[in-house]
N, C-alpha and C positions, 0 to 999 in steps of 0.2 A: 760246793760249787764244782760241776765237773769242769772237765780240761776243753770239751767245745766250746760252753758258755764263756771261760776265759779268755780261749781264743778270739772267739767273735767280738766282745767287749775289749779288749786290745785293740781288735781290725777297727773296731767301728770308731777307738776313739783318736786312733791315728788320723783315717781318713778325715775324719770331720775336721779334726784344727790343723790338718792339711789346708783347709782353705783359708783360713783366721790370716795367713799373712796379706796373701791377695785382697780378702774383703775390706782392710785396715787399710792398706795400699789404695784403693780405688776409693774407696769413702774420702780419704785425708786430700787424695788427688785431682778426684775426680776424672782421671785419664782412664779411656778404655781405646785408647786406638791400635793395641797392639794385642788386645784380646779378640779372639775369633766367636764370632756370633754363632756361626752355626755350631762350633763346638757348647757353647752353653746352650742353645736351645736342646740340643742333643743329649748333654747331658743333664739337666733337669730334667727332663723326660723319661731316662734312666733310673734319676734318684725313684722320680716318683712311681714308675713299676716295683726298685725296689724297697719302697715302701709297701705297697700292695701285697707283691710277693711277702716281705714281712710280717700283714699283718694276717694273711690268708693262713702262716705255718707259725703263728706265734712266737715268732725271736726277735725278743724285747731288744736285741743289739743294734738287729739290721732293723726296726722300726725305727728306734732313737740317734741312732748314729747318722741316718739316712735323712729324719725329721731337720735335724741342727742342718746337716750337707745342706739339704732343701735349701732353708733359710739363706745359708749365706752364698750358693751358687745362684738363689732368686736377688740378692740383693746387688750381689754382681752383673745380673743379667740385665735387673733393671736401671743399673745406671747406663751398662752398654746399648741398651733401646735407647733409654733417653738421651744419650749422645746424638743419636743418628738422626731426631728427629732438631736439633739445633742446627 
């Protein structure tokens, strides 16, 4: 394994359970009134380029790392919609 591959699988698996507290936190809570909407639609939007960008230059890190991100920035987002509309 070279030294970028480890790098990036490092970055990617920081970032990703980066999110894991917040997603645990809002699911158990259900509170989102002090998360900023426009920052999650912003950044889902982000992930999802850098997925793209990912899958365009094949680095399996930035696909996978960015795939899980997705998941749990989308499950945060959508409890914070569906706050908004109650």
């Amino acid at each position: 394994m070279d030294i970028d591959l480890i790098i990036g699988t490092i970055a990617a698996i920081l970032t990703t359970v980066s999110f894991l507290p917040q997603v645990i936190k809002t699911v158990k809570t259900r509170d989102t009134k002090s998360l900023s909407l426009p920052m999650y639609l912003l950044f889902v939007t982000g992930v999802i380029l850098w997925i793209i960008y990912g899958i365009s230059n094949k680095q399996a890190p930035i696909i996978l790392g960015n795939t899980v991100t997705l998941l749990f920035a989308s499950i945060i987002l959508c409890y914070k919609i569906r706050a908004l509309w109650k």
